[in-house]
N, C-alpha and C positions, 0 to 999 in steps of 0.2 A: 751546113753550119756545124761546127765543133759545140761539143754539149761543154756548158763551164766546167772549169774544176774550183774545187773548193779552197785549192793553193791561189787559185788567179783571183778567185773571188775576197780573200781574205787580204791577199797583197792591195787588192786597191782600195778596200776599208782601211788598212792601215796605211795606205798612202795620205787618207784626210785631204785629197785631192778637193773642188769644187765643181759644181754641176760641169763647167764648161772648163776645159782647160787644156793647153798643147801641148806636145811632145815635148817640146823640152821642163814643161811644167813636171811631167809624166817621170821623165829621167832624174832631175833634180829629187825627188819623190823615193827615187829609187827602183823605178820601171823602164828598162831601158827598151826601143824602139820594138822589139824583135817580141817581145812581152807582151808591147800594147798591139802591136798588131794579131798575135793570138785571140785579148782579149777581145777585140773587134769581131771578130772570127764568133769567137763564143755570143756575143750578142752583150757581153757585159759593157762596153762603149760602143759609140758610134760616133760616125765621122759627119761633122756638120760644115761640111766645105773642106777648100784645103787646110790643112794643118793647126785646125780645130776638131777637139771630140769634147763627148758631153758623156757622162753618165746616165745609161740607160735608165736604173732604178730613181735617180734623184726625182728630188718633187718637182713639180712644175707649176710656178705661178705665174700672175701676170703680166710678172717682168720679165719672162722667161727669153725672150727676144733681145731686151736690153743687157742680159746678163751674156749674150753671147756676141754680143757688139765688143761689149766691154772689156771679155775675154780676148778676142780678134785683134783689139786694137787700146791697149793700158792706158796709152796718154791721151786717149778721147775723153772728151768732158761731157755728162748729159746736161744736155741745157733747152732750151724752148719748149717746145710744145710737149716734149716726153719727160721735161723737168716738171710744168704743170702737171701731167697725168703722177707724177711721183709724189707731188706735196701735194695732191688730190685739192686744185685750185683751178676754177672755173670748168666749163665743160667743153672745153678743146678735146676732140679724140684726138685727130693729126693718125694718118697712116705711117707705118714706120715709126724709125728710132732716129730722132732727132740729136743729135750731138755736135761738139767743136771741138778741132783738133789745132795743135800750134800751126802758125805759118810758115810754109815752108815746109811740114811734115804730109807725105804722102797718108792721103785719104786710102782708109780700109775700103776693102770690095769684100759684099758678103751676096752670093746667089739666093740668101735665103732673105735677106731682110733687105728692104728697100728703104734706105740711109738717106738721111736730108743733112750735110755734113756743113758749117760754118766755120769760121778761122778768128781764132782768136789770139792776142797777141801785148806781150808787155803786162800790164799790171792787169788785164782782162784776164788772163792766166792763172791768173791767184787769187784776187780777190773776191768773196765771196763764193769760192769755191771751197768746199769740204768732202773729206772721205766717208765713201759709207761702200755695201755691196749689194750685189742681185745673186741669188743663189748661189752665194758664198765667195763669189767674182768681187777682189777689190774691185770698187769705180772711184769716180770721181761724179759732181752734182754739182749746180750752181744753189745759193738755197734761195727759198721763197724770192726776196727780196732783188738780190740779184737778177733771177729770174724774170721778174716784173721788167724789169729796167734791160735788159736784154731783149724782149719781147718789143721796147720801144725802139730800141737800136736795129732790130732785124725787122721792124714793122711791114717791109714790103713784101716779105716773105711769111711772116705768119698771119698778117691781117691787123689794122690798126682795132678795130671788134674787139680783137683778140686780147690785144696788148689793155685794151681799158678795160674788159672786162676781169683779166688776172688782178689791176692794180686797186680796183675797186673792192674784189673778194680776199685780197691778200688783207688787206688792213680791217674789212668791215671782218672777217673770220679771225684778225688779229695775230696774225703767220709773219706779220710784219712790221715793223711799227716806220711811219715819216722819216724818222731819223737813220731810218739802215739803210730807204731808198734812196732816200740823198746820197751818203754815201756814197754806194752803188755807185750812182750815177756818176759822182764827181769820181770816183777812182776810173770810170771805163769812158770818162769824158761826156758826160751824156747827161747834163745838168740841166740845158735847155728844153730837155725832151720831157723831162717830168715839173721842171720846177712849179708853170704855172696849175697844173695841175696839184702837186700839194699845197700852192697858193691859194689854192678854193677850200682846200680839206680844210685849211688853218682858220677860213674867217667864218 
């Protein structure tokens, strides 16, 4: 292994690069390929699959998994069971990193993380989705509410348990209020699937 130099080390602090991020992130940055492969070398990056690397030194929390989905693949949305472990709502663990990608967009393959990958499409795209990051990785996130209502859409897949127990703690913890779920619902057509259930909340 090459001992770092203080030029390589300094160049990728001033990159302001993110824990996880690609070659072409790397070059935009101002590091072009021949660099980071050095760096590699030196132990300053490493390679987490194909044509994904991570910074050695960054922190590592316990999104650390989610941040390099995220990194691997931009237009993935985190949504179900790994959107619950994010807005700390019910006590779903769920293995892996749970996300939706557009229809028609080829699904990311990562050897390190084992992905539960749903498709999502038209106004389920946007709505109630917002930006936020994992280890400095733009993502994307369904919020709370959306969540809930998603969890009812995909119920055969995450567990009908699951789905009541998120829609029960979303509102009793207050992450949500009746009126965002509806929504929700009606924008991702999934009206039926909640209505009678805030029909009980209301009387």
């Amino acid at each position: 292994m090459l001992e770092p130099t203080a030029t390589d080390a300094q160049r990728l602090r001033d990159a302001d690069l993110p824990a996880f991020f690609r070659p072409q992130d790397a070059e935009a940055a101002g590091i072009p390929y021949g660099q980071l492969r050095r760096m590699e070398e030196a132990g300053l990056v490493a390679r987490e699959g194909w044509g994904l690397y991570w910074q050695t030194d960054a922190d590592i929390t316990q999104h650390h998994s989610v941040a390099a989905v995220c990194a691997r693949a931009p237009n993935a949305i985190v949504s179900l069971i790994t959107a619950l472990r994010v807005h700390d709502i019910g006590t779903q663990l769920g293995y892996g990193v749970w996300i939706a990608v557009p229809h028609g967009e080829r699904a990311p393959s990562m050897d390190s993380v084992n992905l539960h990958v749903t498709r999502f499409s038209g106004p389920s795209l946007r709505y109630g989705v917002v930006d936020t990051e994992f280890e400095g990785v733009p993502a994307k996130i369904t919020t709370p509410a959306r969540t809930v209502v998603d969890c009812f859409r995909f119920r055969r897949r995450v567990g009908l348990e699951a789905a009541l127990e998120a829609f029960d703690e979303v509102l009793l913890e207050r992450k949500a209020t009746p009126d965002e779920i509806w929504r929700a619902a009606e924008a991702c057509r999934a009206r039926y699937l909640v209505e009678p259930l805030l029909y009980d909340r209301a009387r």
